[in-house]
DSSP file (Angstrom, degrees, kcal/mol; ACC not computed):
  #  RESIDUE AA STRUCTURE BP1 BP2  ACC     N-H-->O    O-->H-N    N-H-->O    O-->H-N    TCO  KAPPA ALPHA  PHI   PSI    X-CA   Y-CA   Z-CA
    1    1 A X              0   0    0      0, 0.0     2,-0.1     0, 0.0    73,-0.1   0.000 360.0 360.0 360.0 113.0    0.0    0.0    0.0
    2    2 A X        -     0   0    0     73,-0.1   115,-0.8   114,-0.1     2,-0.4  -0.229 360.0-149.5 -68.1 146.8    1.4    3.2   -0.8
    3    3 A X  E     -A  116   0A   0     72,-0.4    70,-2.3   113,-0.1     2,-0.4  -0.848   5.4-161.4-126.8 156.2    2.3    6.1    1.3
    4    4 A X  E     -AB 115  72A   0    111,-2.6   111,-3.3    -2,-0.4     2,-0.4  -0.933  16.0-151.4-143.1 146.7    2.5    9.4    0.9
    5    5 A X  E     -AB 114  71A   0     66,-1.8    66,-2.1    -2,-0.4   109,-0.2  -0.731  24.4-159.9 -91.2 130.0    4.1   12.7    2.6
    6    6 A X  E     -AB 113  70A   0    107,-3.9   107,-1.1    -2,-0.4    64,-0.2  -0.768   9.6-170.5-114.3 157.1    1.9   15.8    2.0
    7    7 A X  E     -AB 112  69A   0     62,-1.9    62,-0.8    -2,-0.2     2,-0.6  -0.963  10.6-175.6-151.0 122.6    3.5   19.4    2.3
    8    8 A X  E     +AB 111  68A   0    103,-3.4   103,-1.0    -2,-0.2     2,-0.3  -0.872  21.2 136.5-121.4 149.2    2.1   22.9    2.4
    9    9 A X  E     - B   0  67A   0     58,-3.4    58,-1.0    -2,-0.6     2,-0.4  -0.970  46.5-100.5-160.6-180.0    4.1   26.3    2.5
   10   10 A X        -     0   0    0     96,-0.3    96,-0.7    -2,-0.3     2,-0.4  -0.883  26.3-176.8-105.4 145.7    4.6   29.9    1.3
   11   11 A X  B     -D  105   0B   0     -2,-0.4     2,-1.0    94,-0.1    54,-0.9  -0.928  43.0 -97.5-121.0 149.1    7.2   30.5   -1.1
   12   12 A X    >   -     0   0    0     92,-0.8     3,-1.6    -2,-0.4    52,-0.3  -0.673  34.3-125.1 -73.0 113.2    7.8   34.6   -2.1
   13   13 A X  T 3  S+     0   0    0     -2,-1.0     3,-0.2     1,-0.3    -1,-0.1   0.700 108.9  60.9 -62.5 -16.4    5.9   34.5   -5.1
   14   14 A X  T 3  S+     0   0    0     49,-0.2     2,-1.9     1,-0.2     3,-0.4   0.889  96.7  62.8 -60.5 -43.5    9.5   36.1   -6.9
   15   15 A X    <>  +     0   0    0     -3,-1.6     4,-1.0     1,-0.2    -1,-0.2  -0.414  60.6 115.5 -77.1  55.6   11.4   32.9   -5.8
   16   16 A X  H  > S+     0   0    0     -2,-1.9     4,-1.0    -3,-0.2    -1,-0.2   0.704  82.0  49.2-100.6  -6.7    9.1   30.7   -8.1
   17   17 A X  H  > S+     0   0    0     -3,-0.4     4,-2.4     2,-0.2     5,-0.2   0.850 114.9  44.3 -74.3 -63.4   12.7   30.0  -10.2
   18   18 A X  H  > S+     0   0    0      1,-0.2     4,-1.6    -4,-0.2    -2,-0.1   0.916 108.6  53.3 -63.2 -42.5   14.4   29.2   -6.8
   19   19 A X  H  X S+     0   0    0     -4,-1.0     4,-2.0     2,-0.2    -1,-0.2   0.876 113.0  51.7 -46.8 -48.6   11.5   26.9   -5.5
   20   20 A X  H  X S+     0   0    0     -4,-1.0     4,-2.7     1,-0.2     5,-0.4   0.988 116.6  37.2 -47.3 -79.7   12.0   25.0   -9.0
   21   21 A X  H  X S+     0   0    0     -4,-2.4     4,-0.6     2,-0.2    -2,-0.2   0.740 114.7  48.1 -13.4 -67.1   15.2   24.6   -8.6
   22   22 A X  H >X S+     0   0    0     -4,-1.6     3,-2.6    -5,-0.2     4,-1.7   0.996 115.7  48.8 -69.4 -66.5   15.7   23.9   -5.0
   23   23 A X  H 3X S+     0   0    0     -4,-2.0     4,-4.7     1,-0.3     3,-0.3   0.724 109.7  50.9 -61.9 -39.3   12.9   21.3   -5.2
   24   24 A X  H 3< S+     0   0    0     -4,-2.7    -1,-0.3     1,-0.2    -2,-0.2   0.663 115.7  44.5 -64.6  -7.8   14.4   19.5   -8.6
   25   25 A X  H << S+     0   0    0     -3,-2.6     4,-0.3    -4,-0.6    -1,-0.2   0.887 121.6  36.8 -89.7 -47.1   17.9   19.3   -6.6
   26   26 A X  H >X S+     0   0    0     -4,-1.7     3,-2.0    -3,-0.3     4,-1.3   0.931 115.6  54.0 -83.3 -47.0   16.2   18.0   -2.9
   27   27 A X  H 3X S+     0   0    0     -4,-4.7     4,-0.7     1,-0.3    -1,-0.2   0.759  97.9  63.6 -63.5  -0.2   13.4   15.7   -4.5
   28   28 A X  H 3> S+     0   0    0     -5,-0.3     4,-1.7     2,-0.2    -1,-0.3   0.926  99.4  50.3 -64.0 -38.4   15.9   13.9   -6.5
   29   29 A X  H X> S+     0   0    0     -3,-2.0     3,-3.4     1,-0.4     4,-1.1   0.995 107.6  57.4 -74.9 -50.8   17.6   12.5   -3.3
   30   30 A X  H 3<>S+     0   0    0     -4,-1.3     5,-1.9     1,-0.4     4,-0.4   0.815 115.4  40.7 -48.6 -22.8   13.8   11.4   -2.2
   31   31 A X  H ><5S+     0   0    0     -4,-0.7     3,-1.9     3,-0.2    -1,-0.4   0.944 108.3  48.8 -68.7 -50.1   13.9    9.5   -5.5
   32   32 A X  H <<5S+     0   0    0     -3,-3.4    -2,-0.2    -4,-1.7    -3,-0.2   0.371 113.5  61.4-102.0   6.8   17.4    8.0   -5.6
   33   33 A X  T 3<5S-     0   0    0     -4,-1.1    -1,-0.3    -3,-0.3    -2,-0.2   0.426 128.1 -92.4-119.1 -14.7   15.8    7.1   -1.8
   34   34 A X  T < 5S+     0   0    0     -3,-1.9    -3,-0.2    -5,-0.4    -2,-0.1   0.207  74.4 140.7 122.5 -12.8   12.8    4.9   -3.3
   35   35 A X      < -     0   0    0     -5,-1.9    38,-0.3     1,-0.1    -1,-0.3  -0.334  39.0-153.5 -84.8-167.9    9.9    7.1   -3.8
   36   36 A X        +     0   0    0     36,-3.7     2,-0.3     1,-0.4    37,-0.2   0.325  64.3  16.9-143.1   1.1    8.1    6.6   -6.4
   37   37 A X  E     -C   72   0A   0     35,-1.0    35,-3.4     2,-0.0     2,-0.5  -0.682  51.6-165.8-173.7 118.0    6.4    9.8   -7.4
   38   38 A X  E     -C   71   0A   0     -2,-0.3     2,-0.3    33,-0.3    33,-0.2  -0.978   0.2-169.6-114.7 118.1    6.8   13.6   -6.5
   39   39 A X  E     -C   70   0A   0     31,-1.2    31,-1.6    -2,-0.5     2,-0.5  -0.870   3.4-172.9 -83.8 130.2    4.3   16.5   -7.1
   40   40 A X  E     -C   69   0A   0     -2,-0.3     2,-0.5    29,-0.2    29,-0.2  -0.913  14.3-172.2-139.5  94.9    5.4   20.0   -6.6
   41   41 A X  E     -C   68   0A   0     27,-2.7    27,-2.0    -2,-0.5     2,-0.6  -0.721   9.6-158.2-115.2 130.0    2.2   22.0   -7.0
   42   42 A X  E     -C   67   0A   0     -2,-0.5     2,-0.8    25,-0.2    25,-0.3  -0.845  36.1-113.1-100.3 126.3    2.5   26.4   -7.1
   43   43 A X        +     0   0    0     23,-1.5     3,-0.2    -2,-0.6    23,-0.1  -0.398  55.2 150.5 -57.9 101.1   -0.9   27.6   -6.2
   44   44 A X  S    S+     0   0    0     -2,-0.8    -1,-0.2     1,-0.1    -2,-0.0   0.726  79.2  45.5-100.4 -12.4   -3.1   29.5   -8.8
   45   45 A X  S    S+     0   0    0      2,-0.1     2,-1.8     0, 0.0    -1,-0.1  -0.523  72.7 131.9 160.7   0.9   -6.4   28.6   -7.6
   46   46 A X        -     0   0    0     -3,-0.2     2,-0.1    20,-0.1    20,-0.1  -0.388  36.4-167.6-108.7  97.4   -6.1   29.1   -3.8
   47   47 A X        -     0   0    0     -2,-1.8     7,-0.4     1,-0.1     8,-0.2  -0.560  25.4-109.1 -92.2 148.5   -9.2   31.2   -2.6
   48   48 A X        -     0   0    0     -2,-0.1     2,-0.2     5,-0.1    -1,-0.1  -0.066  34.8-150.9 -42.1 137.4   -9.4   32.8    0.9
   49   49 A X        -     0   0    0      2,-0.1     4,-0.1     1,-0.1    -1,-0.1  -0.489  19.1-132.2 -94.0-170.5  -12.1   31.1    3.8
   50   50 A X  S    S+     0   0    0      2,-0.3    -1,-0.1    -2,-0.2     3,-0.1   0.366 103.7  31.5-120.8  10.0  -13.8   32.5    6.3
   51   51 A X  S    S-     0   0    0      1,-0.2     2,-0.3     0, 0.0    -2,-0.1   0.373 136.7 -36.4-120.9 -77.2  -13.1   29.9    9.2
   52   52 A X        -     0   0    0     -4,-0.1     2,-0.3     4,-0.0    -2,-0.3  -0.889  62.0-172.3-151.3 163.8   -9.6   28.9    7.9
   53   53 A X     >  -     0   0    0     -2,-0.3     4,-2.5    -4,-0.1    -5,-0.1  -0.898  47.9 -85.0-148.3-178.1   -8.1   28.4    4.4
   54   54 A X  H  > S+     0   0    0     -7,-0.4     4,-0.9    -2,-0.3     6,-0.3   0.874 131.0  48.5 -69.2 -28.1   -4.6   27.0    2.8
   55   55 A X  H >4>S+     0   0    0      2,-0.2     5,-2.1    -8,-0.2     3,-0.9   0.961 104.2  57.2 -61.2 -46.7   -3.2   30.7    3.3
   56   56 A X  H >45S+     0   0    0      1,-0.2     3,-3.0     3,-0.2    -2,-0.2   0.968 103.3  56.9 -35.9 -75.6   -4.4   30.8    6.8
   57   57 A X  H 3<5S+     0   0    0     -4,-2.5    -1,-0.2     1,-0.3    -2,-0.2   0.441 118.1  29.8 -41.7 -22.7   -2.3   27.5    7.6
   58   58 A X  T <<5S-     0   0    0     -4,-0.9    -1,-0.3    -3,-0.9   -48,-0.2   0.369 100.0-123.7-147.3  50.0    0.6   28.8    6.7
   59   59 A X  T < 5 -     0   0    0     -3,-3.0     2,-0.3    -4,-0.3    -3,-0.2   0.741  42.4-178.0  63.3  25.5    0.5   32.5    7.3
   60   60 A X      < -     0   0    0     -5,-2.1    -1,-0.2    -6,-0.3     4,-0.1  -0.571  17.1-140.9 -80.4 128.6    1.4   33.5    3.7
   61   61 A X        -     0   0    0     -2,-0.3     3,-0.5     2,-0.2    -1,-0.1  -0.109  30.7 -92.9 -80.9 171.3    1.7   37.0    3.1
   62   62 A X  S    S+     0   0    0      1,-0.2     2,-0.6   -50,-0.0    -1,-0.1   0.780 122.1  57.4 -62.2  -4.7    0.4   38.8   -0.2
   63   63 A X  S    S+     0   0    0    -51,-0.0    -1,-0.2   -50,-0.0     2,-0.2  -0.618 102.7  73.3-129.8  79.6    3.6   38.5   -2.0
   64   64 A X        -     0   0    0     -2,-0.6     2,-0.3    -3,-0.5   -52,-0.3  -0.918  66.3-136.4-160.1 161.0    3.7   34.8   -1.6
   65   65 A X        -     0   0    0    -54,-0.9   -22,-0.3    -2,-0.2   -54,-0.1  -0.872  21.6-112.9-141.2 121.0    2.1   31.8   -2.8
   66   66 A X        -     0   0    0     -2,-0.3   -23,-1.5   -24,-0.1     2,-0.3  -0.005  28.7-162.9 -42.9 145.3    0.7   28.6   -1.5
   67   67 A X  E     -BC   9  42A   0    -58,-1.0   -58,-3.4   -25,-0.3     2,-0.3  -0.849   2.3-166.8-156.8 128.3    2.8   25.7   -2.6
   68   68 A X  E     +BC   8  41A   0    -27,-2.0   -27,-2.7    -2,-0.3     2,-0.3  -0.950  19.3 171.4-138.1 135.7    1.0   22.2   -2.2
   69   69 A X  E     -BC   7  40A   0    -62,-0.8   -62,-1.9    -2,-0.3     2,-0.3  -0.875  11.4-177.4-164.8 147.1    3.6   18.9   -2.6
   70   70 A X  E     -BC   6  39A   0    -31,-1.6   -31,-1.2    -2,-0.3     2,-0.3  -0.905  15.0-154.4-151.5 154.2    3.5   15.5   -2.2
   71   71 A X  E     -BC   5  38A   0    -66,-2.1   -66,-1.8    -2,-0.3     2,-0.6  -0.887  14.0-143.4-143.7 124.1    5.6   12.6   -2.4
   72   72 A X  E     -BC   4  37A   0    -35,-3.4   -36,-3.7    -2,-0.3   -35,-1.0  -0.819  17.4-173.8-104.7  98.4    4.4    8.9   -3.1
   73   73 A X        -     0   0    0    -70,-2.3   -37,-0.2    -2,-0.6     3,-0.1   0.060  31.4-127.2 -87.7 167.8    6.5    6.3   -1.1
   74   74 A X  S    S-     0   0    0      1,-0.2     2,-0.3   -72,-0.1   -70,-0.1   0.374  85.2  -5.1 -99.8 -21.4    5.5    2.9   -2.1
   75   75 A X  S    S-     0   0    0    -73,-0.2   -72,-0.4   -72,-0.2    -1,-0.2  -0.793  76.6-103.0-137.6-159.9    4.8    1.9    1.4
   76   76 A X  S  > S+     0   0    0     -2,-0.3     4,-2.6     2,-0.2     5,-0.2   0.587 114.7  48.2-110.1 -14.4    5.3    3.5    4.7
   77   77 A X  T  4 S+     0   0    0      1,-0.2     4,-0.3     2,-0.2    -1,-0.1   0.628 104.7  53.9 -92.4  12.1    8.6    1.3    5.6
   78   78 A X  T  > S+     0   0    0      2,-0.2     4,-0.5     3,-0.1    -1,-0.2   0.555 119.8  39.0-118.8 -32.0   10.4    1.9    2.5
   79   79 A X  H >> S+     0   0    0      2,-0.1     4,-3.6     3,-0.1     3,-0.6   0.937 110.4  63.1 -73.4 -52.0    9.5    6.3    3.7
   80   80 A X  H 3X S+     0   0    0     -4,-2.6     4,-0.8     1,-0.2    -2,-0.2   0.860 111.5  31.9 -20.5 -65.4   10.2    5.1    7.3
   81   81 A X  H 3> S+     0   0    0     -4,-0.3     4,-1.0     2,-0.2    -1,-0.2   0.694 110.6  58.9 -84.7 -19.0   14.0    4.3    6.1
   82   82 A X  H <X S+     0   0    0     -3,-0.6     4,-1.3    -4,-0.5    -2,-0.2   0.864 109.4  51.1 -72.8 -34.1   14.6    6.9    3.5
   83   83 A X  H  < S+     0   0    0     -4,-3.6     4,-0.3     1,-0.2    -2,-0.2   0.633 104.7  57.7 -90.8  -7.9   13.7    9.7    6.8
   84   84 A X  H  < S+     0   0    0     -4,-0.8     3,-0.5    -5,-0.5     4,-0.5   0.915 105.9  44.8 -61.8 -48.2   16.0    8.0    8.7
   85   85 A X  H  X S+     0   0    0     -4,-1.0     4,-4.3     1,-0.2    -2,-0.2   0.683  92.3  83.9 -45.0 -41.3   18.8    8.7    6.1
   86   86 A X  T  < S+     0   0    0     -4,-1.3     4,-0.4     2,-0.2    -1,-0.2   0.785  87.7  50.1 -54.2 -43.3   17.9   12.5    5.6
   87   87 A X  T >> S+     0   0    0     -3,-0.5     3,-3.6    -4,-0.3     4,-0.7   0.997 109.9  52.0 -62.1 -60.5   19.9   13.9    8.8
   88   88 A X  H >> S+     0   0    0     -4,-0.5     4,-2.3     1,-0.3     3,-0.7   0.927 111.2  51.7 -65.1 -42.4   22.9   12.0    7.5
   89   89 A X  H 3< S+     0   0    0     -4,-4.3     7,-0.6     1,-0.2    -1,-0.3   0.738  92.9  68.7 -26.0 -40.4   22.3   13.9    3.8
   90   90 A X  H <4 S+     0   0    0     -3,-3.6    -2,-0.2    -4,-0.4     8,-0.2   0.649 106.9  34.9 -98.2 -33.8   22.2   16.8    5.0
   91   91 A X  H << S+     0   0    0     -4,-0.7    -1,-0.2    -3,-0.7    -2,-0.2   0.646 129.2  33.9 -80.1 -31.3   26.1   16.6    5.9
   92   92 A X  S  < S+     0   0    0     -4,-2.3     2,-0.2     1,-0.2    -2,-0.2   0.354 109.1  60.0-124.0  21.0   27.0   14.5    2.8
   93   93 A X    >   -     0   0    0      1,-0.2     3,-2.5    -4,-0.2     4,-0.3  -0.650  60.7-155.2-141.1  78.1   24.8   15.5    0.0
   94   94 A X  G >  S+     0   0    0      1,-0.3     3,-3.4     2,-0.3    -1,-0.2   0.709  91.2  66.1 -63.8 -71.9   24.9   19.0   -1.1
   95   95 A X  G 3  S+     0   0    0      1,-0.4    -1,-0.3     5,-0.1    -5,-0.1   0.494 116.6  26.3   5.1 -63.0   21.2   18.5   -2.5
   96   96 A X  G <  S+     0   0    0     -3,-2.5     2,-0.5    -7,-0.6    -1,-0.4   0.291  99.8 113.2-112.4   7.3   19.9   18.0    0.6
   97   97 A X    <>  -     0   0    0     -3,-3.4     4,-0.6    -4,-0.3    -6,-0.1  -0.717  60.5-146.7 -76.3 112.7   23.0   20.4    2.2
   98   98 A X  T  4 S+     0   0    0     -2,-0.5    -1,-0.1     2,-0.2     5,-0.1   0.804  99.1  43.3 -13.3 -70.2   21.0   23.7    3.6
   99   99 A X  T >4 S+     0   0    0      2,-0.2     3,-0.5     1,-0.2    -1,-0.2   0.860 121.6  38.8 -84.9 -32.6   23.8   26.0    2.8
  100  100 A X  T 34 S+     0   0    0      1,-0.3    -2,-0.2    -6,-0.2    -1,-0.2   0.566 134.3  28.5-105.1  -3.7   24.6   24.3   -0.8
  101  101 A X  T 3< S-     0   0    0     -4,-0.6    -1,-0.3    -7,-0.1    -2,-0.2  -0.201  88.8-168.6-146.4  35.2   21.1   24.0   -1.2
  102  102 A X    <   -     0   0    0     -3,-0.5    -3,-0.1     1,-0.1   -80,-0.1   0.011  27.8-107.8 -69.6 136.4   19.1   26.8    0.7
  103  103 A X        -     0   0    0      1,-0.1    -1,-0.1     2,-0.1   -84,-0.1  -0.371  24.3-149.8 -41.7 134.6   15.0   26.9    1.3
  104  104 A X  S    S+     0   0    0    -89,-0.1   -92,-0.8     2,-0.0     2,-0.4  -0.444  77.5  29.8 -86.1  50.5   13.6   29.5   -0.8
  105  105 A X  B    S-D   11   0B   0    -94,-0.1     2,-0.7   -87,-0.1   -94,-0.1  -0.957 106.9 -62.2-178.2-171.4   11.0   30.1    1.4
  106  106 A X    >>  -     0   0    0    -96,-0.7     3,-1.1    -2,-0.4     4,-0.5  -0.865  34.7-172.0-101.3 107.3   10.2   29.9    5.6
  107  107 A X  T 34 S+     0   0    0     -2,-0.7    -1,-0.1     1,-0.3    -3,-0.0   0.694  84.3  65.0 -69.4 -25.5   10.5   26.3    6.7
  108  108 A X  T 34 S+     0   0    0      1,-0.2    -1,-0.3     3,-0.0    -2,-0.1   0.613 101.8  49.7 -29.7 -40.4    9.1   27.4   10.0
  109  109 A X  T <4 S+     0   0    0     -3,-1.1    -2,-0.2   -99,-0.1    -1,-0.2   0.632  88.2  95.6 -98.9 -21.5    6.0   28.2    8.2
  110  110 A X     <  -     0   0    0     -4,-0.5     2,-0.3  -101,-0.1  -101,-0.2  -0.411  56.7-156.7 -71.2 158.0    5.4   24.5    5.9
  111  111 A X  E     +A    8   0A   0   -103,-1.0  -103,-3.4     2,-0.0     2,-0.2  -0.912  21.5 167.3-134.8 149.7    3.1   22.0    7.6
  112  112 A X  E     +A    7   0A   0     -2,-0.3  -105,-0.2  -105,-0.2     2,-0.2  -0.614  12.0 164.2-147.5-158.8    3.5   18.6    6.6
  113  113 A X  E     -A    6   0A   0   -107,-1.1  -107,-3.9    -2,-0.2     2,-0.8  -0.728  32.5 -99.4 147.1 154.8    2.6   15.0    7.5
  114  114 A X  E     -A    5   0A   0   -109,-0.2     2,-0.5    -2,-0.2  -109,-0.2  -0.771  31.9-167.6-116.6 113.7    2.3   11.6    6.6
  115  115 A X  E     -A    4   0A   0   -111,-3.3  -111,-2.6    -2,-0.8     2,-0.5  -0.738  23.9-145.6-116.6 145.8   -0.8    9.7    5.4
  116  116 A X  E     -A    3   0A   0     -2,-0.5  -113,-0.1  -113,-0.2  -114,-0.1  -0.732  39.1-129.4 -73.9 111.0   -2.1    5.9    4.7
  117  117 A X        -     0   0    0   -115,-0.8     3,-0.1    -2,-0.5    -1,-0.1  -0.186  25.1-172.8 -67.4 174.5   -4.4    6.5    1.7
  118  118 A X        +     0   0    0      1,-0.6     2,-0.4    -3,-0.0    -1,-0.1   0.571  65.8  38.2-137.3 -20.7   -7.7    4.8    2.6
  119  119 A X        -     0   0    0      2,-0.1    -1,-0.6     0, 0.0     2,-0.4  -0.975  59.4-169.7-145.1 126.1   -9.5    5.3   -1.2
  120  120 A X        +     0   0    0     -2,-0.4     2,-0.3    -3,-0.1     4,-0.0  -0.978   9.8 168.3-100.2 104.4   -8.3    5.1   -4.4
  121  121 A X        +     0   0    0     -2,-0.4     2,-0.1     2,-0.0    -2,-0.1  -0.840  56.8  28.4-124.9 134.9   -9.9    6.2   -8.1
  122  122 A X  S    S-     0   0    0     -2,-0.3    -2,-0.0     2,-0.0     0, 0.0  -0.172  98.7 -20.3 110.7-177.1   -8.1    6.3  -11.1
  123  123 A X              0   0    0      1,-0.1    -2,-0.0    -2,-0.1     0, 0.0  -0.230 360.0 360.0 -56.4 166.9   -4.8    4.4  -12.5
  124  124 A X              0   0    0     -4,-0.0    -1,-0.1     0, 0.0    -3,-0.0   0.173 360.0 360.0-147.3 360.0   -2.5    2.8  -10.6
């Protein structure tokens, strides 16, 4: 059963080059690491609520834009062992190296998580 890590954030709606970038450089490692499918979605579409909305969640100011990402594990022990690896990356893998590889954006600010899908439509 596959699993997948969902991610929401603000990027500075100028850094949409550097959010490309940065993401094709870090999601590789999440590849070369077993998952099996990454989405890196820029928000065109994302209207304010009135109890809470995707802006809300993660405080994005107007000259930003909601950023919705996923990444499709094929299970949860095959993510389980790739996020174990990730600290040790971070030192030996300029991709996933911070300074060689900086967020375009507030990391502070992303919410994320990991979910069991429960329904499925469509190919597989």
């Amino acid at each position: 059963m596959p699993y997948i890590d969902g991610f929401v954030l603000a990027v500075p709606t100028a850094d949409k080059q550097k959010f490309i970038d940065h993401a094709n450089k870090g999601d590789s490692v999440f590849m070369d690491l077993g998952a099996t499918r990454i989405l890196e979605c820029w928000g065109d579409d994302v209207p304010d609520g009135k109890q809470t909305d995707f802006r809300m969640a993660v405080k994005a100011r107007d000259d930003e834009t909601v950023c919705f990402s996923w990444v499709e594990w094929p299970d949860k022990a095959t993510r389980d062992a790739a996020m174990g690896r990730i600290e040790d990356l971070m030192k030996t893998d300029d991709r996933m190296n911070p300074e060689k590889n900086p967020m375009p954006f507030d990391g502070q600010r992303m919410i994320f998580g990991g979910f069991s899908p429960i329904v499925h439509l469509g190919e597989r």
